[in-house]
mmCIF file of the N, C-alpha and C atoms, coordinates in Angstrom:
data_MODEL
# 
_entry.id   MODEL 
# 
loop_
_atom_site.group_PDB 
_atom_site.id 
_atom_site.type_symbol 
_atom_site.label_atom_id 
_atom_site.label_alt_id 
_atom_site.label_comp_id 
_atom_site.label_asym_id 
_atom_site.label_entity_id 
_atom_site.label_seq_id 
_atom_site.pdbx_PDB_ins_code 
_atom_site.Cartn_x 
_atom_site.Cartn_y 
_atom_site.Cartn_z 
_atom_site.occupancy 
_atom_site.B_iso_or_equiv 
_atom_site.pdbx_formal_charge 
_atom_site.auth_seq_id 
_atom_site.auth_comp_id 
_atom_site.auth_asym_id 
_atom_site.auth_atom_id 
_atom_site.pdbx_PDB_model_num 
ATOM 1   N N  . UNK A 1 1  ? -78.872 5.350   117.679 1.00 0.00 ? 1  UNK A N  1 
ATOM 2   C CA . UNK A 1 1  ? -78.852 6.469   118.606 1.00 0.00 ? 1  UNK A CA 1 
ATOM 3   C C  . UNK A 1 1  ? -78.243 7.685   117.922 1.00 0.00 ? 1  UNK A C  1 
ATOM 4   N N  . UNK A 1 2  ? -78.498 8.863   118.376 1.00 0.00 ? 2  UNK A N  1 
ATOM 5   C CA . UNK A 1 2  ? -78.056 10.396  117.865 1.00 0.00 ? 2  UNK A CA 1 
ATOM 6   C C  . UNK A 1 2  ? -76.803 10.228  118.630 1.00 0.00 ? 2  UNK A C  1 
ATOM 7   N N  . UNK A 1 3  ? -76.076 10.975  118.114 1.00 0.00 ? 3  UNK A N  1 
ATOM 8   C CA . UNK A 1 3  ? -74.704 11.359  118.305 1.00 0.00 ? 3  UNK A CA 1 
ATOM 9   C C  . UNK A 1 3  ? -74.844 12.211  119.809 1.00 0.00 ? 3  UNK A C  1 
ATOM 10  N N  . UNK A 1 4  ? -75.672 13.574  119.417 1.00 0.00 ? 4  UNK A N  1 
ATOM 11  C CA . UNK A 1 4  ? -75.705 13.990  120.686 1.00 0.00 ? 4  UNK A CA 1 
ATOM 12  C C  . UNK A 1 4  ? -76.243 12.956  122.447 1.00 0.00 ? 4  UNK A C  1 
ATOM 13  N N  . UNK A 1 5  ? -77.011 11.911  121.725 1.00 0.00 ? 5  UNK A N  1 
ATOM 14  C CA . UNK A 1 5  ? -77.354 11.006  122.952 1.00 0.00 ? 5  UNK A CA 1 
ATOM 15  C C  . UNK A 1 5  ? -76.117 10.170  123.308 1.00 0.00 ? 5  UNK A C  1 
ATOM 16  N N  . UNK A 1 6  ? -75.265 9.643   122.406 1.00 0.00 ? 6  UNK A N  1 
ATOM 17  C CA . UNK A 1 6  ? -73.883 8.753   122.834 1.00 0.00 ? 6  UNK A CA 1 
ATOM 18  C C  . UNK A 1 6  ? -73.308 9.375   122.730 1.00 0.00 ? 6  UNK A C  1 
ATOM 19  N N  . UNK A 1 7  ? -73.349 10.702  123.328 1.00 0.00 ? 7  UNK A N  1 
ATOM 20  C CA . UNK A 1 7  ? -72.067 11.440  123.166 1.00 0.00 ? 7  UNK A CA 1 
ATOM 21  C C  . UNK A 1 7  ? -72.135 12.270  124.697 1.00 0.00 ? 7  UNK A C  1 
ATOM 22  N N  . UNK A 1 8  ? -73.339 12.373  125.212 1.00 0.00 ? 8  UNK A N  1 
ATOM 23  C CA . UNK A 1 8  ? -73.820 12.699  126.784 1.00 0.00 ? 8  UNK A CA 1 
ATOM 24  C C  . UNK A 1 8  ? -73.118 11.980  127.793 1.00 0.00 ? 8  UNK A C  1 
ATOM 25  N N  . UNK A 1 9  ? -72.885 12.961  128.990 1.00 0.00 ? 9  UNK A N  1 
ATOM 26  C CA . UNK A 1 9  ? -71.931 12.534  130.037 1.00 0.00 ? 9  UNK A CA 1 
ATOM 27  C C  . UNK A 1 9  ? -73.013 11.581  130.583 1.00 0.00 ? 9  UNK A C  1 
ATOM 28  N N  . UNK A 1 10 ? -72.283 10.234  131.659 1.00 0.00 ? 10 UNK A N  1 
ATOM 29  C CA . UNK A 1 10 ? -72.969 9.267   132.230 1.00 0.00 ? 10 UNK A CA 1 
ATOM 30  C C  . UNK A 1 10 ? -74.139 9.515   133.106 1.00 0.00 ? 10 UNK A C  1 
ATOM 31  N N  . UNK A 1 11 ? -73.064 11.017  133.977 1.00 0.00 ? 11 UNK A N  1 
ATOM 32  C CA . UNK A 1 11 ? -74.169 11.415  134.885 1.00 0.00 ? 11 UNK A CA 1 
ATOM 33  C C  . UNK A 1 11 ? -75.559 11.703  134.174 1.00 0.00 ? 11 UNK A C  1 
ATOM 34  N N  . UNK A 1 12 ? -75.394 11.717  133.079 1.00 0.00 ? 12 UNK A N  1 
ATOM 35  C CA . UNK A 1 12 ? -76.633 12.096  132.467 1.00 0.00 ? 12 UNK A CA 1 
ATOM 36  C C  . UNK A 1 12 ? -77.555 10.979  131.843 1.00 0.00 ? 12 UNK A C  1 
ATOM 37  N N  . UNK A 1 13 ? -77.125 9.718   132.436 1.00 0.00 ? 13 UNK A N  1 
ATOM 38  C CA . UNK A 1 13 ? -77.548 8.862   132.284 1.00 0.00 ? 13 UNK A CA 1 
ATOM 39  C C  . UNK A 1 13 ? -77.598 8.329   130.566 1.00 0.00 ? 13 UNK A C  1 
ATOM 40  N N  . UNK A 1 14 ? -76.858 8.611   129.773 1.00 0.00 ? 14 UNK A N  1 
ATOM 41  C CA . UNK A 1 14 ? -76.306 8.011   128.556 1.00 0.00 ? 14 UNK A CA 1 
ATOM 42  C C  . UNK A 1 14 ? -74.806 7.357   128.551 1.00 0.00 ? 14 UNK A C  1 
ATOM 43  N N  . UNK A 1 15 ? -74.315 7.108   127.334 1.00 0.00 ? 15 UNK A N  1 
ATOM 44  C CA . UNK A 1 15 ? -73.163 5.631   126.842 1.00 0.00 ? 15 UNK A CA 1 
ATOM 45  C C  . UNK A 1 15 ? -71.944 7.317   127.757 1.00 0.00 ? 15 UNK A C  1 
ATOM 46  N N  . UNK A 1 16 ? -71.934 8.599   127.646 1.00 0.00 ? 16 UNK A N  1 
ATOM 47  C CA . UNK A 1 16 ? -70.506 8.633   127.794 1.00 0.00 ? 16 UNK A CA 1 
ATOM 48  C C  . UNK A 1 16 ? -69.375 8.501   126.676 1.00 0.00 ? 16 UNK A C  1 
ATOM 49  N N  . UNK A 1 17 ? -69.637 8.561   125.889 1.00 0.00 ? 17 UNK A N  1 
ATOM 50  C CA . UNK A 1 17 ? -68.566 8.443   124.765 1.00 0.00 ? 17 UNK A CA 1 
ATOM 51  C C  . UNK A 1 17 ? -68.251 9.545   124.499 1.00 0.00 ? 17 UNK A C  1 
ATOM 52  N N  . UNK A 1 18 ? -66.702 10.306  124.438 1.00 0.00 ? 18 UNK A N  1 
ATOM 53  C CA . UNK A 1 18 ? -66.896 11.743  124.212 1.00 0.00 ? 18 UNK A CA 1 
ATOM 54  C C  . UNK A 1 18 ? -65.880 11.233  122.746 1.00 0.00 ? 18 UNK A C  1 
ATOM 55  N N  . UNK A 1 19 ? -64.736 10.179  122.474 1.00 0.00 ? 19 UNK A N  1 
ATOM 56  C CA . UNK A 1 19 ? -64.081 10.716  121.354 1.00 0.00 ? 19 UNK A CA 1 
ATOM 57  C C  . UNK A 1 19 ? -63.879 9.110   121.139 1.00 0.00 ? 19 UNK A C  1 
ATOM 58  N N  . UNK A 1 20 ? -64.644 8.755   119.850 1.00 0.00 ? 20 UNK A N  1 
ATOM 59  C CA . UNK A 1 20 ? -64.663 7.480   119.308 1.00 0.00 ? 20 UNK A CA 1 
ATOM 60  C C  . UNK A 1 20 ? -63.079 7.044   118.837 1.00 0.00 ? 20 UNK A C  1 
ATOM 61  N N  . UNK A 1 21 ? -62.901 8.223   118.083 1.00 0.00 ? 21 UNK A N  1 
ATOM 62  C CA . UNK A 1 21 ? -61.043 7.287   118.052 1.00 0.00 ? 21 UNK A CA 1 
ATOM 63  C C  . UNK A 1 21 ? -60.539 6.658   118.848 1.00 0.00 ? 21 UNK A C  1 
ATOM 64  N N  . UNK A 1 22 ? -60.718 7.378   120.141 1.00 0.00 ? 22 UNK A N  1 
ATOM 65  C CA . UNK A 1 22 ? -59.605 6.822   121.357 1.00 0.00 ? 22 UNK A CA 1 
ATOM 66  C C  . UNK A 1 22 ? -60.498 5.495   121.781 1.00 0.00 ? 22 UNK A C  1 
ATOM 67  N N  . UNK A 1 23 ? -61.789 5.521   121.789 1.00 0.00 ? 23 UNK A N  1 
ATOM 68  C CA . UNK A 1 23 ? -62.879 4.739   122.152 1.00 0.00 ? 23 UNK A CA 1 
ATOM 69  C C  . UNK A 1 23 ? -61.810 3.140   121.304 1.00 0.00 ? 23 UNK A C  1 
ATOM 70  N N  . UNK A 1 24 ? -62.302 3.427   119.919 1.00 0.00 ? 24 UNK A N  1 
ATOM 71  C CA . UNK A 1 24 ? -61.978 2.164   119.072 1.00 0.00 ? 24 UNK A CA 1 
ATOM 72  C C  . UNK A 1 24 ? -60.317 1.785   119.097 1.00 0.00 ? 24 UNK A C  1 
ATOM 73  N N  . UNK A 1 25 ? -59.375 2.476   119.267 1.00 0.00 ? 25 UNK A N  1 
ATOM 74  C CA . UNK A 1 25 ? -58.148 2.418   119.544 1.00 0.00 ? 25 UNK A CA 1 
ATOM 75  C C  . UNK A 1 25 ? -58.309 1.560   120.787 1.00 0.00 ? 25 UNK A C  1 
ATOM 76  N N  . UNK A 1 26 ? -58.800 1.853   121.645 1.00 0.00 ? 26 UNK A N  1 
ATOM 77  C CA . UNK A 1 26 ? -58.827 1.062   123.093 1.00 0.00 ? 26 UNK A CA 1 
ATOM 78  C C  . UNK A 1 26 ? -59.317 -0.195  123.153 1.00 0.00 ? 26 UNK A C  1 
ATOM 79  N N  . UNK A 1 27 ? -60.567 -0.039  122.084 1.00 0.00 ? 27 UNK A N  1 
ATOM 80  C CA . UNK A 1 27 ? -61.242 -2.051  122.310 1.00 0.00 ? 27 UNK A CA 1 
ATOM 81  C C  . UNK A 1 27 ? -60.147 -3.114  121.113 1.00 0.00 ? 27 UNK A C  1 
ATOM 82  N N  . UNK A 1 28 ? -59.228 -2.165  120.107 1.00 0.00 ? 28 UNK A N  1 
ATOM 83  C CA . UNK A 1 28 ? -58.454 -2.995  118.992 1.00 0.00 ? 28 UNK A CA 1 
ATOM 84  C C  . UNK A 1 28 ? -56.997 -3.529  119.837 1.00 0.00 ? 28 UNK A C  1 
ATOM 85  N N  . UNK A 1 29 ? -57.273 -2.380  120.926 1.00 0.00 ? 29 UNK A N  1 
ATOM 86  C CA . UNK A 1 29 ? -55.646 -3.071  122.023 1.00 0.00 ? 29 UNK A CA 1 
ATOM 87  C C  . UNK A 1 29 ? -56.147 -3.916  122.565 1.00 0.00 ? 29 UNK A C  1 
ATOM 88  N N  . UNK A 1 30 ? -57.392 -3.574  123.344 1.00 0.00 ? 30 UNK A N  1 
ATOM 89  C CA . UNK A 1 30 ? -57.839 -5.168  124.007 1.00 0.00 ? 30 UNK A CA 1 
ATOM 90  C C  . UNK A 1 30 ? -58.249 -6.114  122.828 1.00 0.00 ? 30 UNK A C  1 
ATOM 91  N N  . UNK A 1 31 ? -58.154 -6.669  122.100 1.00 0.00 ? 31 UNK A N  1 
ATOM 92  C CA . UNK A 1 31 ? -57.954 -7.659  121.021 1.00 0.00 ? 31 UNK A CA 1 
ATOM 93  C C  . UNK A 1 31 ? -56.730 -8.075  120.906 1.00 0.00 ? 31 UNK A C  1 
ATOM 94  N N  . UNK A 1 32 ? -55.603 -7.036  120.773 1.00 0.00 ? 32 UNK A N  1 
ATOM 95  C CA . UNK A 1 32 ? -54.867 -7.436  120.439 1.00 0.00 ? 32 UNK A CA 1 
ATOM 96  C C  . UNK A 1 32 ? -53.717 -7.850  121.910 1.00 0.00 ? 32 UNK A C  1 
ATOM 97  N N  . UNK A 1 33 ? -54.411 -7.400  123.206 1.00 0.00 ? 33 UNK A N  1 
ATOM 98  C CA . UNK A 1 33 ? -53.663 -8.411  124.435 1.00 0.00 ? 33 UNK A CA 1 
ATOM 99  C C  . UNK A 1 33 ? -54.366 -9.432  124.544 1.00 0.00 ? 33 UNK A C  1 
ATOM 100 N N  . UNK A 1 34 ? -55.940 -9.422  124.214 1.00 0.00 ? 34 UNK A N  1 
ATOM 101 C CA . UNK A 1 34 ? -56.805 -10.950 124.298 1.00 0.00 ? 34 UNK A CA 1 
ATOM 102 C C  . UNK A 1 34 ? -56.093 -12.218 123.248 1.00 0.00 ? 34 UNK A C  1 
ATOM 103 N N  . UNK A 1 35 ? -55.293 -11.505 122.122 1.00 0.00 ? 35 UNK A N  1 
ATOM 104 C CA . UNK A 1 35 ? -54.554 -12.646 121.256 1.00 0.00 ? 35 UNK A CA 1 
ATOM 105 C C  . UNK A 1 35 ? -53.209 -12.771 122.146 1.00 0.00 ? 35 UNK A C  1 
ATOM 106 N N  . UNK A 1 36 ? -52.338 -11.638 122.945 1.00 0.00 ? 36 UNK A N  1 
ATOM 107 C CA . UNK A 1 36 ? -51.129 -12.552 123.478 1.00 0.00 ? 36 UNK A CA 1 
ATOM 108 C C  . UNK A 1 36 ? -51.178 -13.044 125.071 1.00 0.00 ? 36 UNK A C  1 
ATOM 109 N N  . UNK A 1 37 ? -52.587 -12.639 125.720 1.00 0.00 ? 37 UNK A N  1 
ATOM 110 C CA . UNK A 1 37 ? -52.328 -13.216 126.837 1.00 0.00 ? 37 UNK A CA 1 
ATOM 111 C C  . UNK A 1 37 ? -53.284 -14.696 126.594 1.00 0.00 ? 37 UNK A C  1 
ATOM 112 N N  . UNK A 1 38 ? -54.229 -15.302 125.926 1.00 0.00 ? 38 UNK A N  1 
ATOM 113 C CA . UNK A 1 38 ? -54.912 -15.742 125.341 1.00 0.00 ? 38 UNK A CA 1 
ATOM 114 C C  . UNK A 1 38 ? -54.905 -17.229 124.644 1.00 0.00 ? 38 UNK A C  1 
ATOM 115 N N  . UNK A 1 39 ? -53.423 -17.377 124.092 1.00 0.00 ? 39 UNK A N  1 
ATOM 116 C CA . UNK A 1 39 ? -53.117 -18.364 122.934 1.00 0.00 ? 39 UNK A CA 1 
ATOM 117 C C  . UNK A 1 39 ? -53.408 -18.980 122.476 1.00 0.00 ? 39 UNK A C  1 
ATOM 118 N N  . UNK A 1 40 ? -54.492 -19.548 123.259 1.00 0.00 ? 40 UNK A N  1 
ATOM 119 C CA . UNK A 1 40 ? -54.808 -20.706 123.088 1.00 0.00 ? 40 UNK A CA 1 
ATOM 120 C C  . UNK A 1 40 ? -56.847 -20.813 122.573 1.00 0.00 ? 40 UNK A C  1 
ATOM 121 N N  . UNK A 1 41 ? -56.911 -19.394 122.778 1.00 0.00 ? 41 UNK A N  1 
ATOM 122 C CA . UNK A 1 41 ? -58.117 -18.906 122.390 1.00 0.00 ? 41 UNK A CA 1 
ATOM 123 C C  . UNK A 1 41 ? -58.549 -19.266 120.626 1.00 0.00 ? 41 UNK A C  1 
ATOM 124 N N  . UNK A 1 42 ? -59.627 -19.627 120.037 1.00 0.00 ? 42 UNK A N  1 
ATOM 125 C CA . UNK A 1 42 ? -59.888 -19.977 118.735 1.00 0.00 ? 42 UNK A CA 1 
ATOM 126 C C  . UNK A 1 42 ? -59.528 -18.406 117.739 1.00 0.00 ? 42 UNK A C  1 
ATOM 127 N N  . UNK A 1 43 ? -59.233 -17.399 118.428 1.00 0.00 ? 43 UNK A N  1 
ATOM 128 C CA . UNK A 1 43 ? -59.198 -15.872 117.062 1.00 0.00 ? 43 UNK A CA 1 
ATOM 129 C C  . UNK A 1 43 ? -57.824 -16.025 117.566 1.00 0.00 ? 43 UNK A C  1 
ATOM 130 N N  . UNK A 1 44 ? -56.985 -16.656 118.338 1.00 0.00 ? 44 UNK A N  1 
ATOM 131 C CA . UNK A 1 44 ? -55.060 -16.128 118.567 1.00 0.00 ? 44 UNK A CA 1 
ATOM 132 C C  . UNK A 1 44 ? -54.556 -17.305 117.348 1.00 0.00 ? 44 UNK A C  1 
ATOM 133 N N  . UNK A 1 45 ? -55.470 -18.429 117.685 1.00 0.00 ? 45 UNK A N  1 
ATOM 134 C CA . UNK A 1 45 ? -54.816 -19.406 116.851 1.00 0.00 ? 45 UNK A CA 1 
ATOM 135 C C  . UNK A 1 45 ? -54.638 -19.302 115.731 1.00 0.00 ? 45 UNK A C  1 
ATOM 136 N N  . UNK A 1 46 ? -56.257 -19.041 114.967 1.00 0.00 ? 46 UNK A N  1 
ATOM 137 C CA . UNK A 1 46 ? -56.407 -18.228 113.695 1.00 0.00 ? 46 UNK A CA 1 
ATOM 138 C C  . UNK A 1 46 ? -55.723 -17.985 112.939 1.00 0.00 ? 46 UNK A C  1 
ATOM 139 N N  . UNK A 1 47 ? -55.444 -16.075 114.331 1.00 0.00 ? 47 UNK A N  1 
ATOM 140 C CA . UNK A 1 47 ? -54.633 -15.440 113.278 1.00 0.00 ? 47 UNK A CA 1 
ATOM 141 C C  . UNK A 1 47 ? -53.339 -15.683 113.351 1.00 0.00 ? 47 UNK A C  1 
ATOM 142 N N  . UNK A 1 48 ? -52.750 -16.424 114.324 1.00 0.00 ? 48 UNK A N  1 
ATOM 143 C CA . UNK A 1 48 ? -51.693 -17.387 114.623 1.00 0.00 ? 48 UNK A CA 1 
ATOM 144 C C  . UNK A 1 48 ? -51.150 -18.170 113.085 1.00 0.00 ? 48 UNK A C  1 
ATOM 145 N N  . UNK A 1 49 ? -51.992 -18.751 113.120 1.00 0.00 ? 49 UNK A N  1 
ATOM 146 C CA . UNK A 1 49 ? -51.958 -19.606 111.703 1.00 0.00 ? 49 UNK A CA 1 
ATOM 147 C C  . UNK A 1 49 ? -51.774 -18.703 109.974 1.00 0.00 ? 49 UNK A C  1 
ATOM 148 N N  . UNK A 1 50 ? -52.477 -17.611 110.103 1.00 0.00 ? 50 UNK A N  1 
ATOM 149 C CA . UNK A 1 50 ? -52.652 -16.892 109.070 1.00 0.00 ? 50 UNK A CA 1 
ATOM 150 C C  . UNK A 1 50 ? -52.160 -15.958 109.079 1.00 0.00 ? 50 UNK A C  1 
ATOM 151 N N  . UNK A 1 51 ? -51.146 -15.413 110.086 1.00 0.00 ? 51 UNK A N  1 
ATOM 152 C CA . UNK A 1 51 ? -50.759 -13.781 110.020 1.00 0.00 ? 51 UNK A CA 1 
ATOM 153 C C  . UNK A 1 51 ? -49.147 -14.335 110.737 1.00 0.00 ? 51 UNK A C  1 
ATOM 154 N N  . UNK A 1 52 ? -48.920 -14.877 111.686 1.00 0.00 ? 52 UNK A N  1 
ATOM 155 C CA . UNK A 1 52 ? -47.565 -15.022 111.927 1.00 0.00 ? 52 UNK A CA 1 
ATOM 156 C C  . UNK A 1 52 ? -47.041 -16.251 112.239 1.00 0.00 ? 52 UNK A C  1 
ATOM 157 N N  . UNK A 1 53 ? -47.239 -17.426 111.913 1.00 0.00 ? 53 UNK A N  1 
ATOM 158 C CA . UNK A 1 53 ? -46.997 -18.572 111.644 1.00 0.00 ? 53 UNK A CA 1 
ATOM 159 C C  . UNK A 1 53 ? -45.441 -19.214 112.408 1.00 0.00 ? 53 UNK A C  1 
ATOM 160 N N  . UNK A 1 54 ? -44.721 -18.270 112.018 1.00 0.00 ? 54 UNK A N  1 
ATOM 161 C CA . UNK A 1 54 ? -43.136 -18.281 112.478 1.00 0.00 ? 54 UNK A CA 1 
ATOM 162 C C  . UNK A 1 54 ? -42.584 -17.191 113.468 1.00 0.00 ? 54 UNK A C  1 
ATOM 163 N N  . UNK A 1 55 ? -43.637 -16.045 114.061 1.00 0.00 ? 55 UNK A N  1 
ATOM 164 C CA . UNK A 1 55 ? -43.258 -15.195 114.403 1.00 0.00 ? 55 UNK A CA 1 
ATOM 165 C C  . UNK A 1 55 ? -43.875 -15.560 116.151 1.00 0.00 ? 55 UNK A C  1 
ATOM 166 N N  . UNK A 1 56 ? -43.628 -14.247 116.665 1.00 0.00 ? 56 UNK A N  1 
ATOM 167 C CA . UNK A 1 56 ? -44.983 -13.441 117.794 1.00 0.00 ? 56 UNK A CA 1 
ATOM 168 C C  . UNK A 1 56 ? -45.870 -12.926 117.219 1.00 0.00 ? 56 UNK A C  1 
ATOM 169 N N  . UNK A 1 57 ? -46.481 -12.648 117.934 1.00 0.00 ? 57 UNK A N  1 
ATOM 170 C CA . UNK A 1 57 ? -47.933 -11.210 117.601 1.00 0.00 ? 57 UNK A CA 1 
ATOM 171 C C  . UNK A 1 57 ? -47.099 -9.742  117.897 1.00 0.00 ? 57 UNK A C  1 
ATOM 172 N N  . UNK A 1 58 ? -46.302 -9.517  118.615 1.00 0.00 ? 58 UNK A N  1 
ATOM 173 C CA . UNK A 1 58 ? -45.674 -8.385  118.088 1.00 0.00 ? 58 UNK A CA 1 
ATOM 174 C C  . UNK A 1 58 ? -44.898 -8.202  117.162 1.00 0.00 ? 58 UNK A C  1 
ATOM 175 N N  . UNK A 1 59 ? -43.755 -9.301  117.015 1.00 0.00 ? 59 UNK A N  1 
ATOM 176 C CA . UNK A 1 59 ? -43.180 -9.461  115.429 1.00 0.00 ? 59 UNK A CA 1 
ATOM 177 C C  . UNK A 1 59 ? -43.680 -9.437  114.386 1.00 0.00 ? 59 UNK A C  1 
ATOM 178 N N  . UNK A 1 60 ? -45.344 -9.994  114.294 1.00 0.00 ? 60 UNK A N  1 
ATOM 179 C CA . UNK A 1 60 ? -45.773 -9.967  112.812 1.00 0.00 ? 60 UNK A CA 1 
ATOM 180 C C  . UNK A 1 60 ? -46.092 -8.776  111.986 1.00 0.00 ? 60 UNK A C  1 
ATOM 181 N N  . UNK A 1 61 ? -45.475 -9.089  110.422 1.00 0.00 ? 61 UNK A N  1 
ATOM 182 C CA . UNK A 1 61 ? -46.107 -7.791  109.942 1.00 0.00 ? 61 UNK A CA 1 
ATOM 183 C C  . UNK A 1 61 ? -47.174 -8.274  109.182 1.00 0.00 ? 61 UNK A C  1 
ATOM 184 N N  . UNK A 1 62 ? -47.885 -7.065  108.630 1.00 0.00 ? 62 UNK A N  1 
ATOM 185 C CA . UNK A 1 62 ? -48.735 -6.678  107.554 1.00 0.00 ? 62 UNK A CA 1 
ATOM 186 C C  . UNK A 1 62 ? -49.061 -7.942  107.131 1.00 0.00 ? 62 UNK A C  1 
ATOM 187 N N  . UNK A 1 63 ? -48.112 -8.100  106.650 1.00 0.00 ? 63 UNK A N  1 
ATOM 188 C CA . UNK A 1 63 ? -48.387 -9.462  105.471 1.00 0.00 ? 63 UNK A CA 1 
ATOM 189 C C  . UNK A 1 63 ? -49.135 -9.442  103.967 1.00 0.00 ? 63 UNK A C  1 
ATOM 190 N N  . UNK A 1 64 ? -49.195 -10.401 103.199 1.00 0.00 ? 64 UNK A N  1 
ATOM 191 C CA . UNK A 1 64 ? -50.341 -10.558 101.994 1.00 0.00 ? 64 UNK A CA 1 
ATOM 192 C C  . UNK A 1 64 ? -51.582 -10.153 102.054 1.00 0.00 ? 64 UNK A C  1 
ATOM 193 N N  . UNK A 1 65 ? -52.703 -9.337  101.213 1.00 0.00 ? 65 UNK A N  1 
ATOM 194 C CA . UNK A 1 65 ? -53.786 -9.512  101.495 1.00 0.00 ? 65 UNK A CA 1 
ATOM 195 C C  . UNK A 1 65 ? -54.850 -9.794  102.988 1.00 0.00 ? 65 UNK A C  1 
ATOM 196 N N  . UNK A 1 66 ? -54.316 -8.804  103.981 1.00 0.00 ? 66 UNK A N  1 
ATOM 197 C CA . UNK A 1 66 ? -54.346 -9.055  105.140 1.00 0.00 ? 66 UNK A CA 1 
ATOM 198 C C  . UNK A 1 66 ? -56.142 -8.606  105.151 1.00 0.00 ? 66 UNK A C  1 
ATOM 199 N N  . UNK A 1 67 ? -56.842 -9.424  106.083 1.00 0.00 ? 67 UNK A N  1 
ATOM 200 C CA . UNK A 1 67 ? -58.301 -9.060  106.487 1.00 0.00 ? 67 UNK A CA 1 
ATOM 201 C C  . UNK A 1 67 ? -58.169 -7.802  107.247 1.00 0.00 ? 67 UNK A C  1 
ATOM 202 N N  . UNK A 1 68 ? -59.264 -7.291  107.367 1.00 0.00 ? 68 UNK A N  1 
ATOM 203 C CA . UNK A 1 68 ? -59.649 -6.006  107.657 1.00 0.00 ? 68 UNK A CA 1 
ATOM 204 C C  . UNK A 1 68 ? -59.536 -5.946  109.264 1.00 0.00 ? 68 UNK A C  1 
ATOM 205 N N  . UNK A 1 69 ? -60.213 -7.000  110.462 1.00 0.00 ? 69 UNK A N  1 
ATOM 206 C CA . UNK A 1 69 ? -59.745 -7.014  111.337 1.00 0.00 ? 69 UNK A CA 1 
ATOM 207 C C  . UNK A 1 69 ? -57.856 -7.353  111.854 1.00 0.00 ? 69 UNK A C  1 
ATOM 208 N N  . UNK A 1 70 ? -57.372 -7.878  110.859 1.00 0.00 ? 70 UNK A N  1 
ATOM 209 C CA . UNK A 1 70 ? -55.857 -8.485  111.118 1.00 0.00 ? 70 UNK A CA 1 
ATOM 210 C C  . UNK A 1 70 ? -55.169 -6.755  110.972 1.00 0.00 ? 70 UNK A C  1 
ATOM 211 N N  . UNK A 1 71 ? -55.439 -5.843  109.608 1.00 0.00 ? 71 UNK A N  1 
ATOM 212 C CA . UNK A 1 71 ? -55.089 -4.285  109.734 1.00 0.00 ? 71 UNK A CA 1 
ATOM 213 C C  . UNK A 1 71 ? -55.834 -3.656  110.661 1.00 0.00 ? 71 UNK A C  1 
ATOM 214 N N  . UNK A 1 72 ? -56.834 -3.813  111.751 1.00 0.00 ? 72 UNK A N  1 
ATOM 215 C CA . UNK A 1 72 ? -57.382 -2.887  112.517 1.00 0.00 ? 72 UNK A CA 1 
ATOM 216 C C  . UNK A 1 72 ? -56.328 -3.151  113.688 1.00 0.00 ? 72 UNK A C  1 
ATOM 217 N N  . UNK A 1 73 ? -55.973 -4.588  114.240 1.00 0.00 ? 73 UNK A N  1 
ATOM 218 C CA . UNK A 1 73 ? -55.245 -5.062  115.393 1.00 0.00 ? 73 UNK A CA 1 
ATOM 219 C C  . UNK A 1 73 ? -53.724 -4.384  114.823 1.00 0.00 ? 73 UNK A C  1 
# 
């Protein structure tokens, strides 16, 4: 799709997207409450296992060689 088409108000019968940052900022928070309300979900365990092992999901940092979704969350 053109930018100007996903970028059209709803009433206008397109997506409505006016500012993708805030857009992608918003679906990486819902990821990252789908991992703490979740736990038990197969991507909390995961990154459970591989990113904070000893921690929370808010305690964990950065870490080693972290995947590209583990630095987006």
């Amino acid at each position: 799709m053109t930018w100007e088409r996903v970028a059209c108000h709803k009433e206008f019968g397109e997506m409505g997207f006016q500012n993708f940052k805030a857009f992608n900022h918003t679906m990486v928070a819902n990821q990252g409450w789908s991992i703490m309300s979740k736990p038990e979900s197969l991507v909390a365990r995961v990154f459970k296992s591989r990113y904070f092992p000893r921690s929370s999901f808010l305690g964990a940092k950065l870490g080693y060689n972290p995947s590209f979704p583990w630095r987006s969350i």
